[in-house]
N, C-alpha and C positions, 0 to 999 in steps of 0.2 A: 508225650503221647504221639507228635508228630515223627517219629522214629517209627513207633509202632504201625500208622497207618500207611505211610511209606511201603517198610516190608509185606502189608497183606497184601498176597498175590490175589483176593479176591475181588481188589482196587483196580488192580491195571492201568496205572494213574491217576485215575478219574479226582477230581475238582474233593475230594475233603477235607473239610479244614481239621477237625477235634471230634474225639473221641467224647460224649456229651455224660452219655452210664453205658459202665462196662458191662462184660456178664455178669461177674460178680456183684454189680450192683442190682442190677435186673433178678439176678436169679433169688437171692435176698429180699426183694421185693414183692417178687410174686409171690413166692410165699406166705409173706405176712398176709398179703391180699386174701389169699386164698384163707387162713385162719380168720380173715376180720368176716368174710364171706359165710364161710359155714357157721359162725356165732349167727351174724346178722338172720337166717335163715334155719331155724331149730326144726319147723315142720313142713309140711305142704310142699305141692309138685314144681321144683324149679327146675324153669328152663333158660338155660344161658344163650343169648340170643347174640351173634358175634357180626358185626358192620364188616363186613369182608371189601376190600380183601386187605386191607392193614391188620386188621386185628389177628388173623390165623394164627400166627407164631403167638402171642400172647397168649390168646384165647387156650389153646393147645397148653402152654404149660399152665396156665392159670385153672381151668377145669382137673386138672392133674394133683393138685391142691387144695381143694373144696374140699372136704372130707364129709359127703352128707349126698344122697341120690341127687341126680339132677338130669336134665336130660339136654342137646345144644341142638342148636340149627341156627342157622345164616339167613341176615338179609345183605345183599349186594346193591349198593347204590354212588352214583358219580357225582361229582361236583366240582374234579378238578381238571380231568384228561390229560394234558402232558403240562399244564400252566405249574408255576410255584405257588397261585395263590387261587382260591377258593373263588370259580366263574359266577356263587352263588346260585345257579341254576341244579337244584337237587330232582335226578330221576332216581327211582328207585326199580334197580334191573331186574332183581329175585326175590319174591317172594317168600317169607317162611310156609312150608305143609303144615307144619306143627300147630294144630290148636292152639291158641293162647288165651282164651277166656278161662279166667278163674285160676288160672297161675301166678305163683310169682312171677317174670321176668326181669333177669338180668341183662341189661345191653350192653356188652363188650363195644370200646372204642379202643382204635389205636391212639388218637389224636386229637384233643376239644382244641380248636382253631378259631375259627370263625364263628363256628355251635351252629351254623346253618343247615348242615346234613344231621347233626342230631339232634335237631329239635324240628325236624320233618320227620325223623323215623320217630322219634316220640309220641307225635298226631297219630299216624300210623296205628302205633303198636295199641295208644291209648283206644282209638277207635274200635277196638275188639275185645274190651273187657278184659281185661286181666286182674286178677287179683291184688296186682300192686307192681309197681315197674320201678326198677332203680336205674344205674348208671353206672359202672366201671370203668375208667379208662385210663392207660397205663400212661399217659402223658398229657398235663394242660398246660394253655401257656397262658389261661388265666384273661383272656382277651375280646369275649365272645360276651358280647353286648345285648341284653334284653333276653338272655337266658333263662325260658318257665321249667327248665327241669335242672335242678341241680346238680350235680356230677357225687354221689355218693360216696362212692371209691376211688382215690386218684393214687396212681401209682407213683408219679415224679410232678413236680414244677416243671414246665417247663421254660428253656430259655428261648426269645425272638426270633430263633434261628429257624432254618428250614432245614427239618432232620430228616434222616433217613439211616434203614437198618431196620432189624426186631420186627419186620414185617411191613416198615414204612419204607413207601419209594417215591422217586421219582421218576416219569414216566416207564415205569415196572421196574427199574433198574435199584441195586442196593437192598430189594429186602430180605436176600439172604445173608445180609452182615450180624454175628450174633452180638452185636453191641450198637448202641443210636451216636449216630457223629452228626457231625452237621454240615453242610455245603458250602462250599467256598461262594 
């Protein structure tokens, strides 16, 4: 795989060490998410509610595979800035318009880390009645200590590493790699 990331001219050198899931693993996976998603969810108004800005590319193909109405909006919130590791200071930039009382919601994550941004959008979302709130997220690394909402849906394990790609960056850089590697 160090061949392969060498030639991506979307690299331009940059510090990656491995190729972590390819497309084909990624693409094979949301899928299935997307099948276990529209079982989980037979009736009533969902709304997939996407942690931006990691999640987009997911989010994007994963709603693409839900097979069942549903409606998306974003919330925007920081916690890392240009650091590799979580300042734990979570603000929340953007608001959902979208009603959320009396809904499912789905929270689209790129990335359960620390669980400290998502378990503040959790307060959040819960503060407004919803019908019931789950959790998607295409990558854990299984790490995140004193976690009151469980991650429902997980798309991969993840490994210790600090990935990037599929709509994960660092300091903006790398999320348009269609595959997650990890940093040297």
């Amino acid at each position: 795989m160090k061949d392969a990331l060498v030639a991506d001219p979307r690299l331009l050198g940059r510090p990656v060490r491995r190729i972590a899931f390819d497309e084909g693993e990624i693409a094979e996976r949301v899928e299935q998410l997307g099948a276990e998603i529209s079982a989980a969810y037979p009736d009533g108004d969902l709304l997939v509610l996407g942690l931006l800005k990691g999640s987009f590319i997911f989010l994007s193909d994963l709603v693409r595979k839900i097979t069942r109405p549903l409606q998306v909006d974003f919330l925007v919130a920081s916690s890392y800035g240009d650091a590799m590791v979580s300042s734990g200071n979570v603000r929340l930039l953007y608001d959902p318009e979208t009603e959320l009382a009396g809904k499912h919601i789905l929270l689209v994550e790129d990335i359960v880390d620390s669980g400290r941004t998502l378990g503040r959008m959790v307060e959040i979302i819960r503060e407004r009645h919803p019908k019931s709130l789950e959790i998607c997220a295409l990558l854990h690394k299984r790490i995140a200590e004193g976690m009151k909402h469980e991650v429902k849906f997980v798309g991969f394990d993840a490994p210790k590493e600090f990935l990037v790609g599929y709509g994960l960056d660092h300091a903006e850089d790398f999320r348009h790699l269609p595959y997650i590697a990890s940093l040297e």
